[in-house]
C-alpha positions in Angstrom: 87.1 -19.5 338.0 90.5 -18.1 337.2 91.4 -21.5 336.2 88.6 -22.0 334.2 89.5 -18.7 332.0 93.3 -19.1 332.0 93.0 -23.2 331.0 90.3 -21.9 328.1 92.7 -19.3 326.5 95.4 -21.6 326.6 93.7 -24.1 324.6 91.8 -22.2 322.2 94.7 -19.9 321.0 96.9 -22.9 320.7 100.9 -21.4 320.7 100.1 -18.2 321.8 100.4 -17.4 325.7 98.2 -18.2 328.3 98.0 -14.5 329.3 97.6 -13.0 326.3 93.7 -13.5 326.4 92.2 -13.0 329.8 94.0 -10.6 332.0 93.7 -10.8 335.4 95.5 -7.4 336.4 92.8 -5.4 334.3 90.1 -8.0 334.1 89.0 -7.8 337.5 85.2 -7.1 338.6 84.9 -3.4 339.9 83.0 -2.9 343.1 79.7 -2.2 341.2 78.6 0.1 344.7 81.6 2.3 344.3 81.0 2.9 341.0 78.0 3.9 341.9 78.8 6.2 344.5 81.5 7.9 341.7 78.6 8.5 339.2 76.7 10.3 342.1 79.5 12.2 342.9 79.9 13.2 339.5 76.9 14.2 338.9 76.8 16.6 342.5 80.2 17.8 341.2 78.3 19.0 338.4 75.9 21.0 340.2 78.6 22.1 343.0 77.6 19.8 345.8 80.2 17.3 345.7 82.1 17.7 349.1 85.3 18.2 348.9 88.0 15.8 350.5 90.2 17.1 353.5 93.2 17.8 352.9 96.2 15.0 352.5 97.1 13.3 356.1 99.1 10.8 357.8 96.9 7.8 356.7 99.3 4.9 358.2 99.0 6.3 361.9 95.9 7.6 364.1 96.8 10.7 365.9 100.2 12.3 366.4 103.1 9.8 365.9 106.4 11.5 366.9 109.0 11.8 363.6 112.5 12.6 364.3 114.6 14.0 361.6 117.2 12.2 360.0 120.3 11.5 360.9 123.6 12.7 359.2 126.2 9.8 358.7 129.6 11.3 359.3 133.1 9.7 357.1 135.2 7.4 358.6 138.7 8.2 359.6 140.9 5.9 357.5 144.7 7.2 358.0 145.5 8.6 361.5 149.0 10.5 360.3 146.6 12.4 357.8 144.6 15.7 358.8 141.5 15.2 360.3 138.7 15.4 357.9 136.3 18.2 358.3 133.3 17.0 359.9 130.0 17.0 357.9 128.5 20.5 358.9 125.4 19.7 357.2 122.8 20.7 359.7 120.7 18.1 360.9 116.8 18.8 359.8 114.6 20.1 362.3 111.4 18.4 363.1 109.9 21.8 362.2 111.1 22.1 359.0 110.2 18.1 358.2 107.3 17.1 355.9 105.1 14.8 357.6 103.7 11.9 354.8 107.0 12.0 353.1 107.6 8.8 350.3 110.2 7.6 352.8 107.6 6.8 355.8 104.4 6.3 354.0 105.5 4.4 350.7 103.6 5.1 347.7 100.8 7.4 349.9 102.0 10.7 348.2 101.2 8.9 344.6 97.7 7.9 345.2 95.7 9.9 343.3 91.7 9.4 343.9 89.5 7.7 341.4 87.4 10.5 341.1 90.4 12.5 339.7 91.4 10.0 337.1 88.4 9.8 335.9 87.9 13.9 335.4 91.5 13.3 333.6 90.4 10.8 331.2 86.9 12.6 330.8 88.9 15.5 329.3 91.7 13.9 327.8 89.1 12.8 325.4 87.0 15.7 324.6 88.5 17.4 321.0 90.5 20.7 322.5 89.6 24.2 321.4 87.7 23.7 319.0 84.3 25.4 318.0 81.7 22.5 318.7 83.4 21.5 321.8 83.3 25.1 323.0 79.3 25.2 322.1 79.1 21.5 323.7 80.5 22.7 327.1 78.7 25.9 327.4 74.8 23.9 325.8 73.8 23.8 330.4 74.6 26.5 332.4 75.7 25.2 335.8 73.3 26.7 338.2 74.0 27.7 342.1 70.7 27.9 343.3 70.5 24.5 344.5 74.0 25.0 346.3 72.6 27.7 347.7 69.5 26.1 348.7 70.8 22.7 350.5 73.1 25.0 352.2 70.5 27.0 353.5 68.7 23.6 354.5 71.9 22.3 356.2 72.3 25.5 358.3 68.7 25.0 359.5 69.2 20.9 360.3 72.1 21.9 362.1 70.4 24.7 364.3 67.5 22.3 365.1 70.0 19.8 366.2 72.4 21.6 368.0 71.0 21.4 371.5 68.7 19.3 373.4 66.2 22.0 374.0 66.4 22.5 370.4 65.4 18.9 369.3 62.7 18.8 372.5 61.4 22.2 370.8 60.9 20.4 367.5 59.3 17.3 369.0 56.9 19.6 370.9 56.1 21.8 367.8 55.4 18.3 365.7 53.0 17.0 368.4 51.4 20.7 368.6 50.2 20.0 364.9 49.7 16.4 365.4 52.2 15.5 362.9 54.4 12.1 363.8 57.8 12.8 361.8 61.1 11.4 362.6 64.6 13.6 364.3 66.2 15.2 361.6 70.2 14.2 361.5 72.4 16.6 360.6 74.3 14.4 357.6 77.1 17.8 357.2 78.4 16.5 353.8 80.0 13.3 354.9 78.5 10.7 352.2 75.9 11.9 349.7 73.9 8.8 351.3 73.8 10.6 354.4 73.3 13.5 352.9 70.4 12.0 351.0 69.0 10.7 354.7 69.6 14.6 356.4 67.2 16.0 353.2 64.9 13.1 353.4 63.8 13.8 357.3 63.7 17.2 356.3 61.3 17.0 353.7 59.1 14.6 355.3 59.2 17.4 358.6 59.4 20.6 356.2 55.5 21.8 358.0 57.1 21.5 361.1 60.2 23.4 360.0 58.5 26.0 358.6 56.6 26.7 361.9 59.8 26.6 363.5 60.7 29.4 361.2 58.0 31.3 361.3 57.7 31.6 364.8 60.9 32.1 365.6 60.7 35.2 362.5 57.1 36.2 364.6 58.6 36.5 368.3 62.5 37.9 367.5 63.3 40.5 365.0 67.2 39.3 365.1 66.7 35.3 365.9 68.6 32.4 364.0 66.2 32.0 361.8 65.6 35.8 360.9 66.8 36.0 357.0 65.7 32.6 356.1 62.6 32.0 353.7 61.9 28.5 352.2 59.6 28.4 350.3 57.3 25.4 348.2 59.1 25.7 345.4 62.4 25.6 346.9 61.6 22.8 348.7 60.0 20.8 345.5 64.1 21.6 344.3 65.3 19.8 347.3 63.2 17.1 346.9 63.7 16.8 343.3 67.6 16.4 343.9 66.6 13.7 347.0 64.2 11.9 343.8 67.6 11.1 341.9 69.6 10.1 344.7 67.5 7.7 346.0 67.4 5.9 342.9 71.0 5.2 343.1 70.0 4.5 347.2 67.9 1.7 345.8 70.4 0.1 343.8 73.2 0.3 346.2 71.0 -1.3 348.9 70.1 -4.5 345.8 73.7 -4.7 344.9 75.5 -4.6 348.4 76.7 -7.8 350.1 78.7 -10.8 348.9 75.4 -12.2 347.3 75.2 -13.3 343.2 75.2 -10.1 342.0 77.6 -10.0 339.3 74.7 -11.1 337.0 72.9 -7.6 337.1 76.0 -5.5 336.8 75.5 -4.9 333.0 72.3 -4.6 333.3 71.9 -2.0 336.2 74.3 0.4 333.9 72.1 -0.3 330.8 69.2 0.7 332.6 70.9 3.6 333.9 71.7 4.7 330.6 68.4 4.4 329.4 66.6 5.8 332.5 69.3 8.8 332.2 69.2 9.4 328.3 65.1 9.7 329.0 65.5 12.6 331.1 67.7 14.2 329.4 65.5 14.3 326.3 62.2 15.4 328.4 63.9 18.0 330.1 64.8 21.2 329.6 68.2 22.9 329.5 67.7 25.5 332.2 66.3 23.2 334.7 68.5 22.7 337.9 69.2 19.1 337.4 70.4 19.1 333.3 73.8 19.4 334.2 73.6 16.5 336.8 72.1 14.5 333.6 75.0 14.6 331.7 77.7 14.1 334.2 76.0 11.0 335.3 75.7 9.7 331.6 78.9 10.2 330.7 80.2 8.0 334.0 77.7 5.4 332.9 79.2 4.9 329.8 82.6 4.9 330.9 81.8 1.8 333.5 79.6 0.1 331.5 82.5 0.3 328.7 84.7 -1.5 331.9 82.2 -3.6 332.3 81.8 -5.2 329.1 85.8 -5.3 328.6 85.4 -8.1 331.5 84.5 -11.9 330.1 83.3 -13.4 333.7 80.8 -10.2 333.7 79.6 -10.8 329.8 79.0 -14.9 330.4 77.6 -13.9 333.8 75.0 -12.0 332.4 74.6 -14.7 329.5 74.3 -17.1 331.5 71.0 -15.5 333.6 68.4 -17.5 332.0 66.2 -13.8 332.3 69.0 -11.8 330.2 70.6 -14.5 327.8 71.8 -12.6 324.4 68.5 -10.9 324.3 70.0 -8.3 327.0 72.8 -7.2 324.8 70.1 -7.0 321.9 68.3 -4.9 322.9 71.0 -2.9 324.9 73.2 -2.4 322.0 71.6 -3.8 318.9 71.4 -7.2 317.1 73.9 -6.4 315.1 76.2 -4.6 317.4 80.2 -5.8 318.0 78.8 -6.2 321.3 76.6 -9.2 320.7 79.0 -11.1 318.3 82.0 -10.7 320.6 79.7 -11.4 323.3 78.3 -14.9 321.7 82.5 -15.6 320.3 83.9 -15.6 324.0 80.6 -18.0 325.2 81.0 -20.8 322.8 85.1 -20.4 323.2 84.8 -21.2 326.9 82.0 -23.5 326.0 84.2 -25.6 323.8 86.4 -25.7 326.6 83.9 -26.9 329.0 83.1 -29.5 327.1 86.3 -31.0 326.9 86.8 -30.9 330.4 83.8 -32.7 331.0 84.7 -35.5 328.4 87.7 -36.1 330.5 85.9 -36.1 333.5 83.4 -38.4 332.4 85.8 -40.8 331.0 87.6 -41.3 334.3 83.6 -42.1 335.7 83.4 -39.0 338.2 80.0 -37.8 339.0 79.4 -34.4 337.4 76.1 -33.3 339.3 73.6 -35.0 341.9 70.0 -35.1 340.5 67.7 -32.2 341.1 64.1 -32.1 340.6 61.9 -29.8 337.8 60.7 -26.8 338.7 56.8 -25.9 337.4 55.9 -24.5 334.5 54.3 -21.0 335.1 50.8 -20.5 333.6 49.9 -17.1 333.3 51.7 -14.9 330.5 54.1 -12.1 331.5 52.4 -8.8 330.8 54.1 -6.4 328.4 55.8 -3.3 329.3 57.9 -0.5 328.4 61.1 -1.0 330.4 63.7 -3.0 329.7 63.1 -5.3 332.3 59.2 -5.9 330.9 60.8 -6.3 327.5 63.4 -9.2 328.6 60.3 -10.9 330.0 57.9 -10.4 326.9 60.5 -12.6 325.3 60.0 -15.6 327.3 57.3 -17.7 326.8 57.3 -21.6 327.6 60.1 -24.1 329.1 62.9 -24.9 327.0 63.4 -28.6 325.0 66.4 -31.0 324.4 68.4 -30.2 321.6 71.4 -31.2 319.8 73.0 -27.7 319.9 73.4 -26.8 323.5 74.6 -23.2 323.2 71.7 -22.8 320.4 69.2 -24.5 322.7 69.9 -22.3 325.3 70.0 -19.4 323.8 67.0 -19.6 321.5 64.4 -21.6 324.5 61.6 -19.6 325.2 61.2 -19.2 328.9 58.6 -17.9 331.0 59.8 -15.2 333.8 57.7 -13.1 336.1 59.1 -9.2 336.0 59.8 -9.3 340.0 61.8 -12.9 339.2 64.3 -10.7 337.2 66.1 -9.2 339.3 65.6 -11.9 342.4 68.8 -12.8 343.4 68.6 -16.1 343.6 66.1 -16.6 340.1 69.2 -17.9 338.3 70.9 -20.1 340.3 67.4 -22.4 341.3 66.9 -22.2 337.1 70.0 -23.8 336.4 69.5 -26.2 339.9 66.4 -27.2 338.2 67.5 -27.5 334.5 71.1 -28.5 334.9 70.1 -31.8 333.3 68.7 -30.2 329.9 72.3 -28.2 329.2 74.8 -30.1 331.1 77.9 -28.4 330.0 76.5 -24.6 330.5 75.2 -25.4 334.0 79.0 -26.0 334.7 79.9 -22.7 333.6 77.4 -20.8 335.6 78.1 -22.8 338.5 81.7 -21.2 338.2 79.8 -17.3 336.9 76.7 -17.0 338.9 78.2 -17.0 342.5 80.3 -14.3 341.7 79.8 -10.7 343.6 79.3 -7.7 342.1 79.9 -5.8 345.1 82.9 -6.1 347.5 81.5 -3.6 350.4 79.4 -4.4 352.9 77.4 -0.7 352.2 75.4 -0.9 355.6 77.6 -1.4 357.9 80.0 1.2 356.2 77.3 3.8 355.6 75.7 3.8 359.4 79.7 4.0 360.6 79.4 7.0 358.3 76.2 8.3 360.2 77.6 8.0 363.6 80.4 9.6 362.8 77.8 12.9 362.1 
């Protein structure tokens, strides 16, 4: 795929350098679930839930590693009739007084800054200083600390429950007392706002239970663990509120994990986050608990979806889903955004180059593809709807036709998509299998596009590591 790219700019800007087009030291596809897991972030930073980070240890060595101090290189003698030189009496550092993670045994560990942290820099840096609308801008939400103080209320009781055997037995007996089957809370203690997500989840879905717990325990001791702590429905509609937005972002971590063909739906996931995020920001109100979480997240969705479109393989990857096309950037940005024309520039300028290749290829008689069948024409109609994915599917009606233009045939066929087909993983890739026949040269580019990840974590494995360790 590099090839591809680097080949393309060299022939379309003639003289000019290779590199001066496509760079592959900025260029490069962002893990789509860490970017997700830095918008959540910034949105709990907003409401002050974001856990903090320990503090800076050895990260190249588990445990203690012993560190001597350095040693002192004393001058050579280099005339014996002269007076001795007085020996160095530079005293020799103590292990004591020796900083541990110094530049000089961990490299560059000291100069890592987190991405978080840049971010927050560059948030800021671009935000008009002291000035009278920015000063009205940053005080519009008041940041609230009644959900801090309610989750950490929750976590203390998750964490009494859990604490003991006979605890957990007690609230296994107390949920078959009332008949209700509910699952062992897990104390998630901060670690990954996943976990934390799982800890509130088990919590709600036990809160009857809890409750009693509480109650009785209130009942039988005057001065017992739970003596001073009330929850009531409403707090617990808060807690579940903040659990609603999280596992949204749950969701979409769980669709975009793996080393599948996700890089497709990266541009498309932030749209709709914009969108789904601009909503509630307009239907809600300023003093509710989650406003603040709103805007935090928005603004990091515009930053990476900004990334995003600075990266071609993400742009002709997305162009090149038979679902999305240049209808997705429509709609997303407007028809006659810079978005779209840039967008459509870069397709046909690796196109052209495509098509040369295979010239050449097809001079020296080398097969270009095996033959595939055709897939079925759907019968029913999509059904219209008010999402973006339902309006990417209104648009596509019957199965394309042969014409002269490929770019223009592609672009402008009206194809018929079911809305769960969308966002199937493996929708595109059959499409093309099926239709590589009507546009040769563009099934050759998304051969080289569509297998690319968006995702370079394997986000279960990592996130129940992250559970055990709890």
């Amino acid at each position: 795929m590099y090839d591809l790219l680097h080949e393309s700019n060299k022939a379309t800007h003639g003289d000019e350098s290779a590199e001066s087009g496509w760079d592959p030291t900025c260029m490069h596809i962002q893990c789509f679930c860490h970017k997700l897991a830095l918008i959540v972030n910034a949105g709990l930073k907003a409401l002050s839930l974001q856990t903090l980070p320990p503090g800076k240890v050895k990260r190249s060595v588990l445990g203690f590693f012993p560190v001597l101090g350095k040693v002192t290189k004393e001058e050579e003698e280099r005339d014996t009739n002269t007076q001795p030189s007085k020996v160095n009496e530079e005293p020799v550092p103590h292990l004591d007084d020796y900083e541990a993670g110094t530049e000089s045994d961990y490299g560059n560990a000291d100069k890592e800054r987190s991405e978080e942290e840049e971010d927050d820099e560059t948030l800021s840096d671009s935000k008009e200083p002291n000035t009278g609308t920015n000063r009205s801008t940053q005080n519009k939400h008041f940041k609230s600390t009644k959900l801090l103080q309610l989750t950490q209320k929750l976590d203390e009781i998750i964490k009494q429950i859990t604490r003991s055997a006979a605890q957990r037995s007690y609230f296994e007996k107390t949920a078959d007392n009332l008949r209700l089957k509910v699952a062992p809370l897990i104390a998630g203690y901060g670690i990954r706002w996943n976990i934390r997500y799982q800890s509130y989840q088990k919590a709600i879905n036990a809160r009857v239970v809890i409750d009693h717990i509480i109650k009785g325990d209130q009942e039988n001791h005057s001065s017992g663990v739970f003596a001073n702590v009330h929850f009531s429905p409403r707090d617990w509609e808060e807690v579940d509120n903040l659990n609603a937005e999280l596992e949204v972002f749950v969701k979409l971590t769980s669709q975009m994990e793996g080393d599948s063909a996700t890089c497709t739906h990266v541009i498309p996931k932030y749209l709709e986050l914009k969108e789904n995020l601009t909503g509630k920001i307009e239907s809600s109100e300023e003093s509710e608990l989650l406003y603040p979480m709103y805007h935090a997240m928005l603004k990091r969705v515009n930053k990476y979806l900004d990334e995003a479109m600075r990266c071609d393989t993400l742009i002709l990857a997305t162009i090149l889903h038979p679902c999305y096309r240049m209808h997705l950037f429509e709609l997303g940005f407007g028809v006659d955004s810079t978005e779209v024309k840039d967008s459509l520039k870069l397709l046909r300028r690796v196109y052209r180059y495509t098509e040369m290749q295979e010239k050449k290829k097809a001079s020296l008689k080398t097969p270009i593809d095996p033959d595939v069948g055709v897939i079925e024409k759907p019968v029913k109609p999509p059904t219209a709807g008010n999402s973006l994915m339902s309006r990417l599917a209104s648009r596509m009606k019957v199965q394309p036709t042969a014409e002269a233009n490929e770019i223009e045939a592609y672009l402008k066929a009206d194809l018929l998509f079911k809305d769960d087909a969308i966002d199937h993983k493996t929708t595109p890739l059959l499409w093309w299998k099926a239709n590589h026949s009507t546009y040769p040269n563009l099934a050759v580019m998304a051969r080289a596009y569509l297998g690319t990840p968006g995702s370079s974590s394997t986000v279960k494995r990592l996130f129940s590591s992250a559970a055990d360790a709890g």
